[in-house]
DRENSE-179334 format. One line per field, with one value per residue (C-alpha): z, x, y; residue in three letters; residue number from 0. Coordinates in Angstrom, 1 decimal. Each point is the difference from the previous one (the first is absolute). Layout:
BEGIN
z <- [Z,...]
x <- [X,...]
y <- [Y,...]
code <- [Ala,...]
pos <- [NUM,...]
//
This chain:
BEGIN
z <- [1.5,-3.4,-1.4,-3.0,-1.9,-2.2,-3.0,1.9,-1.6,1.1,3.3,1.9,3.3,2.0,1.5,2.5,-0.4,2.8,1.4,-2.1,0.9,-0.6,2.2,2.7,0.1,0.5,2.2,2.5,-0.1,0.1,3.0,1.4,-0.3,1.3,3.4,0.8,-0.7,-3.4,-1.1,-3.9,-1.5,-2.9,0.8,-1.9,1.4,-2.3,1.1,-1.5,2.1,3.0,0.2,-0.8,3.4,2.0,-0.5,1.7,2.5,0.6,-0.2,2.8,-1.0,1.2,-2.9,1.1,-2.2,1.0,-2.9,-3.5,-2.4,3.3,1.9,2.8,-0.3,3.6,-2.2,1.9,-1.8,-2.3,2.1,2.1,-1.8,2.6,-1.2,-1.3,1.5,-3.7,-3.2,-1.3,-2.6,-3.0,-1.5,-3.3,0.3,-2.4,0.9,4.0,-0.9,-2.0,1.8,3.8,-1.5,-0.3,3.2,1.9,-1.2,2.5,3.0,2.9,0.0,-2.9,-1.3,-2.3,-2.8,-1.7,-2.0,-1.8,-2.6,-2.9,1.9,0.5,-3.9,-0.5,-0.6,2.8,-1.4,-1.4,3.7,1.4,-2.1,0.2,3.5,0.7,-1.8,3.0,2.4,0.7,0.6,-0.9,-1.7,-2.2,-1.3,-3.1,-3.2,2.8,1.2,3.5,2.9,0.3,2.8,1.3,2.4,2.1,1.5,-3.5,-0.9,-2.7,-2.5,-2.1,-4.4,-3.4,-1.3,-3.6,0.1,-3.2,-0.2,1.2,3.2,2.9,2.3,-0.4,0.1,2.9,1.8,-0.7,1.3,3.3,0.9,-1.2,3.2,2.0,-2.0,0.0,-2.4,-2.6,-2.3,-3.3,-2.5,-3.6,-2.5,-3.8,0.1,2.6,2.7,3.0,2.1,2.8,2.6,-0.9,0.7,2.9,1.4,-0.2,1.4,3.3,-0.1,-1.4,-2.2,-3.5,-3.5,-3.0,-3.5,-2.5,-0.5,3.0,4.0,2.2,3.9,3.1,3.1,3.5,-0.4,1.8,-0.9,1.9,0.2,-2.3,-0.9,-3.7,-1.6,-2.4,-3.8,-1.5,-2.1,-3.6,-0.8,1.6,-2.1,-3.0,-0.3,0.2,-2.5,-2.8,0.9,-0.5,-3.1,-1.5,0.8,-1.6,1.9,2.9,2.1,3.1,2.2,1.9,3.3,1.4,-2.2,0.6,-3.2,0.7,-3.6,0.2,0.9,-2.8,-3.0,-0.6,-0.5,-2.6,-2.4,1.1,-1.6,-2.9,-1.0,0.2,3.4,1.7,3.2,1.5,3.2,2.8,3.0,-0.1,3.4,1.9,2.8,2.8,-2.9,-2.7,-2.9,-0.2,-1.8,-0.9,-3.2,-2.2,-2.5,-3.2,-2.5,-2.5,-3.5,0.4,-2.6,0.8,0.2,-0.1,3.8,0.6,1.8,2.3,1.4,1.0,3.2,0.9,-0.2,0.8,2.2,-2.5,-2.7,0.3,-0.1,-3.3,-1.4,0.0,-0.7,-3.1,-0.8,0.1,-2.6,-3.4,-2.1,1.6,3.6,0.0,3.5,0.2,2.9,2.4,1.5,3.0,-0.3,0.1,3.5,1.8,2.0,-3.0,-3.4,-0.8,-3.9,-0.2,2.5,-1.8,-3.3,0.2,1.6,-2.8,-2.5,1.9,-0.3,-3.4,-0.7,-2.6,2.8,-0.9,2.5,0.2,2.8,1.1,-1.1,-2.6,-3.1,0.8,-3.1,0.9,-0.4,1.6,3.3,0.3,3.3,1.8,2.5,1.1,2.5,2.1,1.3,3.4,-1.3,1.7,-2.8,-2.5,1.5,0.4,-3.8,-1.0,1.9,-2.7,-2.7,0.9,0.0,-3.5,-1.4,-2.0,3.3,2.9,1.0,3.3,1.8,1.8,3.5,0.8,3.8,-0.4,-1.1,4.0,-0.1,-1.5,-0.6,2.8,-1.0,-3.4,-0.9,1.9,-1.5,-3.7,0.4,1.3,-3.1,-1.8,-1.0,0.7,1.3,3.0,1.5,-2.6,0.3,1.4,-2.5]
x <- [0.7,1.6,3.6,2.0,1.7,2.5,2.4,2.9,3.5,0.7,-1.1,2.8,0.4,-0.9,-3.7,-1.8,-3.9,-2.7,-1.1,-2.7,-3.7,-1.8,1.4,0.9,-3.8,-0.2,3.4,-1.8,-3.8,1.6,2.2,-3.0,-2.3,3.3,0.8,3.0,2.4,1.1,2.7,-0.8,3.4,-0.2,-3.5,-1.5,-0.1,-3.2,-3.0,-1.9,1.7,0.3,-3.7,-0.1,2.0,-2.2,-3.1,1.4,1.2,-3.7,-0.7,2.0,3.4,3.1,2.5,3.2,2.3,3.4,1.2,-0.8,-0.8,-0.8,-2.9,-0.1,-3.5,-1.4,-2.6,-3.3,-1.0,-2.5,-3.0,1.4,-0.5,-2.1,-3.4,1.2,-1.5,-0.9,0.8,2.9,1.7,1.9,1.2,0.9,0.6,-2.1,2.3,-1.1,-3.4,-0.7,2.6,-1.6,-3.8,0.9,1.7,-2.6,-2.4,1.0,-0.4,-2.6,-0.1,-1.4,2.6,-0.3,2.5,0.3,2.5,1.2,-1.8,1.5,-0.1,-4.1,-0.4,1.6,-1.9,-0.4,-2.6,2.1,1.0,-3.4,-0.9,1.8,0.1,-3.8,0.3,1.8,-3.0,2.0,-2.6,1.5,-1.9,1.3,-1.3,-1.5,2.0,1.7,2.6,1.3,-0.7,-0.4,-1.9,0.9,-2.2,1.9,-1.4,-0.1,0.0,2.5,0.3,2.5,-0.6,1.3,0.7,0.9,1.1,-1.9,2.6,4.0,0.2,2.4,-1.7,-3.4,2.2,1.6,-3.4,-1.8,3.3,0.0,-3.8,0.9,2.4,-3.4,-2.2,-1.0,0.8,2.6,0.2,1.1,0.5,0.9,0.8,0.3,3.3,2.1,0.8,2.8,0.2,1.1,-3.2,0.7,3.8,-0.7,-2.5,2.7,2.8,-2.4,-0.3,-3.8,-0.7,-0.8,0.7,0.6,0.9,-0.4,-4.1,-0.6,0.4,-1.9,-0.2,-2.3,-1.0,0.9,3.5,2.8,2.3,3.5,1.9,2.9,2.6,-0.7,2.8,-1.7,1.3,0.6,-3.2,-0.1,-2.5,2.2,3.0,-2.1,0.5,3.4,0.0,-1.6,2.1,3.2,-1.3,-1.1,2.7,3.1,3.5,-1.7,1.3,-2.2,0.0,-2.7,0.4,-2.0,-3.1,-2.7,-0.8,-2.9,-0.6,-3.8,1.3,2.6,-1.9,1.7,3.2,-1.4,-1.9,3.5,2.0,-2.5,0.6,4.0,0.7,3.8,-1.4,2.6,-0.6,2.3,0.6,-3.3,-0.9,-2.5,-1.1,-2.9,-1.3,0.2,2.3,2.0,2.5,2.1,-1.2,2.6,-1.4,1.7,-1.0,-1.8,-2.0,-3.5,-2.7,-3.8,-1.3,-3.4,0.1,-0.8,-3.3,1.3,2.2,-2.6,-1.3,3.9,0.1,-2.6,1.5,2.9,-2.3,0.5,3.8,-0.4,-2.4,3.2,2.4,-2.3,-0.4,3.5,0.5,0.9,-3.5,-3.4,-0.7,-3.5,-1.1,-3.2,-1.8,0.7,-3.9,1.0,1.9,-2.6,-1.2,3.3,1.1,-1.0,-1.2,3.3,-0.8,-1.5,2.1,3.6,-1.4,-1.1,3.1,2.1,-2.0,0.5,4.0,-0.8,-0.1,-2.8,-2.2,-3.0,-2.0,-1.9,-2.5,2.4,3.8,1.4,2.3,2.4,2.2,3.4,1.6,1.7,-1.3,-0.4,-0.4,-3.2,-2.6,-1.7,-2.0,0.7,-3.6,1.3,1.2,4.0,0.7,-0.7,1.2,3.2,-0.4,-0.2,3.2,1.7,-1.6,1.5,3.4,-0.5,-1.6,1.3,-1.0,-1.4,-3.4,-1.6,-2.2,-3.5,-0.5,2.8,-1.1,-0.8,3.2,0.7,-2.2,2.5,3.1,0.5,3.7,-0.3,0.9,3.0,1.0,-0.7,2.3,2.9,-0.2,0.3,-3.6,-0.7,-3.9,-0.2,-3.6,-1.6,0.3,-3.4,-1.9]
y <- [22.0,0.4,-0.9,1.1,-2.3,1.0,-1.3,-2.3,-1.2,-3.4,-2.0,-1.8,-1.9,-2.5,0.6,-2.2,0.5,-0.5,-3.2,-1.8,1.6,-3.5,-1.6,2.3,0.0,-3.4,-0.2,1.6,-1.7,-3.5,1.0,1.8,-3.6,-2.2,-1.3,1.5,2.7,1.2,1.8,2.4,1.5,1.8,1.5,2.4,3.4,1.3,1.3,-3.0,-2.5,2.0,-0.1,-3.5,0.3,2.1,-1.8,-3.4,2.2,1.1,-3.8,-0.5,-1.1,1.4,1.3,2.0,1.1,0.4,1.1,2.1,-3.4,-2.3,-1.2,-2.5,-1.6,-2.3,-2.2,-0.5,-3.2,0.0,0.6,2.2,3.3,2.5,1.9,3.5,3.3,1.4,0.2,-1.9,2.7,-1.9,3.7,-0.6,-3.7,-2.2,-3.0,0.9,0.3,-3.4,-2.0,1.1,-0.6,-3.3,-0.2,1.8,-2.1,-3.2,2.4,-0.4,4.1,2.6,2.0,3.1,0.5,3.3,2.3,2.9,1.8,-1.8,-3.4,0.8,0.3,-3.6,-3.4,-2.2,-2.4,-2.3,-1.2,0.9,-2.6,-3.1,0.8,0.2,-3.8,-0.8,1.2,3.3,2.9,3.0,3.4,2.8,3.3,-0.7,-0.8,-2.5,3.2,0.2,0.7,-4.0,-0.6,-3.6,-1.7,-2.9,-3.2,-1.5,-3.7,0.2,-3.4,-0.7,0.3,-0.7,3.4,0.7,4.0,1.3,2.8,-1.1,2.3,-1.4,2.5,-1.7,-3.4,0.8,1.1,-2.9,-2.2,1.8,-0.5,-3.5,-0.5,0.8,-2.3,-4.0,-2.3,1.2,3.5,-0.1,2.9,-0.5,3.0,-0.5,2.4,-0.8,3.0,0.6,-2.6,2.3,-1.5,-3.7,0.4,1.7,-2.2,-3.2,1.9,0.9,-4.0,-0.1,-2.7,0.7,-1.0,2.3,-0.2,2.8,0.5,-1.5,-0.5,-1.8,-0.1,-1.4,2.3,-1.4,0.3,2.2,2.9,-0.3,3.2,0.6,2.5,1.3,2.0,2.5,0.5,2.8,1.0,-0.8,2.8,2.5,-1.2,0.3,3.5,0.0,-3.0,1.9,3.4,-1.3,-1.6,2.7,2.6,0.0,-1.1,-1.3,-3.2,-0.5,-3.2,-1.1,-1.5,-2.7,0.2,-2.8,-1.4,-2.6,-1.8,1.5,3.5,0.7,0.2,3.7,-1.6,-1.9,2.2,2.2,-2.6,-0.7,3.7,0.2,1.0,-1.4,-1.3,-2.6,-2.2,0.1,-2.3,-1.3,-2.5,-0.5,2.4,-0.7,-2.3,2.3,0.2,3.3,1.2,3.2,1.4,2.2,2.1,1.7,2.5,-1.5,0.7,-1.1,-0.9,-0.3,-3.6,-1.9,-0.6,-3.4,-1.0,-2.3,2.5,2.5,-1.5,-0.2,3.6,1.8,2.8,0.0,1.3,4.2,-0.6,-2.2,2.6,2.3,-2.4,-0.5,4.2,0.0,-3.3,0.0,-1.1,-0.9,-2.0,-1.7,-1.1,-2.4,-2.1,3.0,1.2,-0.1,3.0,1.7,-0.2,0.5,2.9,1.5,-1.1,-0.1,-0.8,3.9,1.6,-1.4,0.4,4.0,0.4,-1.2,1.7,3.3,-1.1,-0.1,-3.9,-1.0,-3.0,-1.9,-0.7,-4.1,-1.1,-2.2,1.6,2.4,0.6,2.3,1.4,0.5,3.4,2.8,1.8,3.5,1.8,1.0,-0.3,-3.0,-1.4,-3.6,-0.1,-0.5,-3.2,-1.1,-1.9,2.3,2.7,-1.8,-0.8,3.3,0.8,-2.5,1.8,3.5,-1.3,-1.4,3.4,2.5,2.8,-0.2,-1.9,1.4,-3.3,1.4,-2.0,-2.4,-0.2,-3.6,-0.9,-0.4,-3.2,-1.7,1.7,2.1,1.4,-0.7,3.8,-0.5,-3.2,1.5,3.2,-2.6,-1.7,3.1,0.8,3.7,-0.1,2.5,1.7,2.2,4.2,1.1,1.6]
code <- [Unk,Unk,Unk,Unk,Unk,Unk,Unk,Unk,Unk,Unk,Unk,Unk,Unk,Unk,Unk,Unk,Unk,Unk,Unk,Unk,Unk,Unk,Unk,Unk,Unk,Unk,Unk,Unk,Unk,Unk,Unk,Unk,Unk,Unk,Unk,Unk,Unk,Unk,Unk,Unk,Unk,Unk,Unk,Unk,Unk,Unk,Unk,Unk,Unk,Unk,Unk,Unk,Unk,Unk,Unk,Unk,Unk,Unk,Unk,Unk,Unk,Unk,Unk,Unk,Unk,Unk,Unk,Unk,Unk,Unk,Unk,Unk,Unk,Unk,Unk,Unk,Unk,Unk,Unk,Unk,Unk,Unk,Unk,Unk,Unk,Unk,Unk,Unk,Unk,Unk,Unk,Unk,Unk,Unk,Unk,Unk,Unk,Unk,Unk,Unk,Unk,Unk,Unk,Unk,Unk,Unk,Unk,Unk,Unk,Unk,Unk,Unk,Unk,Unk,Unk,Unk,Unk,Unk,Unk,Unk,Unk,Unk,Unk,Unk,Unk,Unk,Unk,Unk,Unk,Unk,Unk,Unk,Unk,Unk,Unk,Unk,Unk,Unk,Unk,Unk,Unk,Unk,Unk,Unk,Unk,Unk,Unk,Unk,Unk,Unk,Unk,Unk,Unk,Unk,Unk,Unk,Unk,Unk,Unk,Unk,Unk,Unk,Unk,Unk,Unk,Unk,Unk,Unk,Unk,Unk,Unk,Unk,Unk,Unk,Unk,Unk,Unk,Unk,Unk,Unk,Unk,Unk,Unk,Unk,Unk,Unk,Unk,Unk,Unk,Unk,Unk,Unk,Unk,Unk,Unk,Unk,Unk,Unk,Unk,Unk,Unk,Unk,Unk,Unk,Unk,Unk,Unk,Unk,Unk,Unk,Unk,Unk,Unk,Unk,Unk,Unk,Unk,Unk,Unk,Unk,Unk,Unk,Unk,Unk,Unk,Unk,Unk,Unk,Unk,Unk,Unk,Unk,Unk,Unk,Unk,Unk,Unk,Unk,Unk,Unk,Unk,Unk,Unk,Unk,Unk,Unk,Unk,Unk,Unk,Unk,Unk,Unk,Unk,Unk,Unk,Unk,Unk,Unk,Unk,Unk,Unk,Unk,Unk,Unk,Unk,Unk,Unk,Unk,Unk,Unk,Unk,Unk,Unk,Unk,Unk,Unk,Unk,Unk,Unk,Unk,Unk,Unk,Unk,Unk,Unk,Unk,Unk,Unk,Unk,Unk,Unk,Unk,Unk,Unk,Unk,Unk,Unk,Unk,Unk,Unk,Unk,Unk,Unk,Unk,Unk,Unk,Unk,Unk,Unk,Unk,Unk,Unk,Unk,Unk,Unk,Unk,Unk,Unk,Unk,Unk,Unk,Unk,Unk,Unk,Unk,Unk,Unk,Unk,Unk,Unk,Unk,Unk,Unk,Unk,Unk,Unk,Unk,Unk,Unk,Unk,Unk,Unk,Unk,Unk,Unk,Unk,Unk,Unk,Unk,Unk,Unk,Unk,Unk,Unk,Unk,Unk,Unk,Unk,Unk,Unk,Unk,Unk,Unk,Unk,Unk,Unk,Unk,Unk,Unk,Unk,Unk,Unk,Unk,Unk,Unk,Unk,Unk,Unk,Unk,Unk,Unk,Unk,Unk,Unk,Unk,Unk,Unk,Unk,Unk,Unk,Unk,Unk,Unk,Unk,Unk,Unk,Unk,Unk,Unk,Unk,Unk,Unk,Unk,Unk,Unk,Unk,Unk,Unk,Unk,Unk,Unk,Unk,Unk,Unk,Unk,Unk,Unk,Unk,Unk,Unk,Unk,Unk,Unk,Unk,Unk,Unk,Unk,Unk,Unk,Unk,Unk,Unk,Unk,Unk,Unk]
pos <- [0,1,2,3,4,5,6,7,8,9,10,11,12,13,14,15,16,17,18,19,20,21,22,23,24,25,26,27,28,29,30,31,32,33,34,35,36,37,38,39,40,41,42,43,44,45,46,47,48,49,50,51,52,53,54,55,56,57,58,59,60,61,62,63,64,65,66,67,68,69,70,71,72,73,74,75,76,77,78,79,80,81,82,83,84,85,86,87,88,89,90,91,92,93,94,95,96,97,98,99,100,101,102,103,104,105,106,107,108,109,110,111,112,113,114,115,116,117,118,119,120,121,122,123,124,125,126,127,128,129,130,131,132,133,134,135,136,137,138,139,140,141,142,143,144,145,146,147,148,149,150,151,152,153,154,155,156,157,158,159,160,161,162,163,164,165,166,167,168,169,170,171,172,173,174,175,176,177,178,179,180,181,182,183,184,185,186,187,188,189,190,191,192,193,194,195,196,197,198,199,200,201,202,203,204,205,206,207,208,209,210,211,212,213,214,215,216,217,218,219,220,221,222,223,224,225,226,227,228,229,230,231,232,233,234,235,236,237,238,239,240,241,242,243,244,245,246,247,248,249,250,251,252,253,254,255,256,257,258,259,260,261,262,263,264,265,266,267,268,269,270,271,272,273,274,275,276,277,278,279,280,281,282,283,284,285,286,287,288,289,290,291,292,293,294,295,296,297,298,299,300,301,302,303,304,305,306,307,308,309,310,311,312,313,314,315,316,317,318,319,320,321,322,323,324,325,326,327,328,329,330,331,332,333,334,335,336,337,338,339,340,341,342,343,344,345,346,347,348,349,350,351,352,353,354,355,356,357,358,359,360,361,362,363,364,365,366,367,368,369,370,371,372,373,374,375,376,377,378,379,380,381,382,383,384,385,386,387,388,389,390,391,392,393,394,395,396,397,398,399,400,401,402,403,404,405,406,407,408,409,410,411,412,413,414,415,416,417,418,419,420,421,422,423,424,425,426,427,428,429,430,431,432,433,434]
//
């Protein structure tokens, strides 16, 4: 599936965004593991969490959905999850897949979890790891890659876990095999990441205590269902954030948009380089801080992006990378490897884009310099990557002509109606002419 992209005027409106993907993951796995019936508005309808869905469903736990954005979840209670009858498949989802290998690793049964092509090529050592230092059992293909293959009956025991690189998926997978474990589970991290898990975990009622760098939390506990009111999600806003920046007479607001302090790093290094980002309303919703975000046209200069923000944003990153191509002077972005084993390695795939749009990009191990300048019109390639295809769809409206996007399917994984959404704003991206 390609899109075209093309030069827009101004973008205007009032545009609500999809629920948050993080934690409608974990919406639904902490309903799942409760006793009693929860109630998930504001769910996101993305192939990523729908599958997230489906496999507790093959577990054995009874999800209806009465409406689009809804799911009714009747918790079994932590050890009542039921012996699948094969593979568990996460799709795309590397949030499913680390977050349930932790999970699946308190289980009495063996459990196979696999994915898509993309998901098969990502790292999962990192929570193989930690989580074999628990007594999990669970093998890979080599070069630690899924299928993981995760045997049950284990004696799980709790650890003292510094992360060696800030990850809240490997966080969060090494707190959920925690609730299985003895004694207590600790994880610290140098940088701190989302707290999505932690906050989740206390509002199901489980004890644990948190602070930035690190939680902490004992097994033998129990999860008490909970209604959870989903947030708009701060990576889908992002886009929108940086269009309306960049394109001259717009005014967009942004309803609802989640902005936990170790998700909104964006809206920092946005700030940092000139951007008129204002804060609405903001309160407190299912434990989360939202607000409405209203966005201006604004002139933009290219920034040293500070390190401490990167683990704040790391799925921000291929919306700054235009924001940046777009800036007046030079954007440096440092600290950022983990980039690189995304969806895609989003480091090559935003930077060979750009310089196919013209845009002079230096490629690091672990970021880029990006020289700021205009964009020209052309061809490029998303990788099968949603957020860079979705990236690239901010690029064309910013370009002096047209910029076709190669393989946008993925963008269904977690912005189902995002075309949709973009067009009523007034960006003009539409399914590419065959060739």
């Amino acid at each position: 599936m390609d899109w075209t992209s093309s030069p827009a005027s101004a973008l205007h409106g009032e545009l609500a965004v999809p629920g948050d993907k993080s934690i409608s993951h974990r919406a639904i796995m902490f309903a799942a593991l409760a006793e009693g019936t929860s109630r998930v508005d504001g769910f996101l309808e993305g192939e990523d969490t729908r599958a997230t869905a489906a496999i507790f469903a093959r577990l054995g736990v009874r999800i209806e959905t009465p409406s689009a954005s809804r799911r009714v979840v009747h918790g079994v209670g932590l050890h009542g999850l039921a012996a699948p009858d094969g593979a568990l498949d996460c799709g795309n989802a590397g949030t499913g897949m680390r977050l349930l290998a932790g999970l699946l690793a308190g289980q009495r049964f063996d459990s196979v979890l696999s994915g898509d092509a993309s998901l098969s090529k990502r790292p999962m050592r990192r929570v193989i790891e930690p989580l074999a230092a628990m007594g999990a059992r669970i093998e890979s293909e080599p070069g630690g890659l899924p299928p993981l293959r995760i045997r049950g009956g284990s004696d799980l025991r709790g650890i003292d876990y510094e992360l060696p690189v800030a990850s809240a998926q490997v966080k969060s997978a090494v707190l959920l095999a925690g609730l299985y474990a003895h004694g207590e589970t600790a994880v610290r991290e140098a940088h701190p990441t989302r707290d999505y898990t932690e906050r989740m975990l206390a509002a199901f009622g489980w004890p644990i205590r948190f602070e930035p760098g690190r939680a902490q939390l004992s097994g033998g506990h129990r999860l008490r269902a909970t209604d959870v009111v989903v947030p708009a999600d701060f990576s889908s806003a992002a886009f929108f954030l940086v269009a309306a920046s960049l394109v001259p007479g717009s005014h967009v607001l942004l309803r609802a948009v989640g902005l936990n302090p170790r998700r909104t790093g964006l809206l920092d290094a946005l700030r940092l380089m000139g951007a008129d980002i204002r804060e609405l309303d903001a309160r407190e919703q299912g434990g989360e801080r939202v607000a409405d975000l209203e966005v201006r046209h604004a002139n933009l200069h290219g920034i040293e992006v500070p390190v401490a923000l990167v683990p704040d944003m790391i799925d921000e990153f291929p919306a700054l990378f235009v924001a940046a191509a777009a800036a007046k002077g030079t954007t440096t972005i440092r600290g950022a490897a983990e980039l690189r084993v995304k969806e895609s390695d989003r480091i090559a795939v935003m930077a060979r884009g750009l310089r196919e749009l013209g845009i002079a990009v230096d490629e690091a191990p672990d970021g880029a310099v990006i020289h700021g300048g205009r964009l020209r019109g052309g061809e490029v390639d998303s990788a099968g990557d949603h957020r860079c295809a979705m990236s690239f769809v901010v690029a064309g409206v910013i370009a002096a002509a047209p910029v076709r996007i190669l393989d946008c399917a993925n963008v269904a994984t977690s912005f189902p109606d995002f075309t949709g959404l973009a067009r009523g704003s007034g960006l003009d991206v539409a399914p590419a002419a065959p060739r």
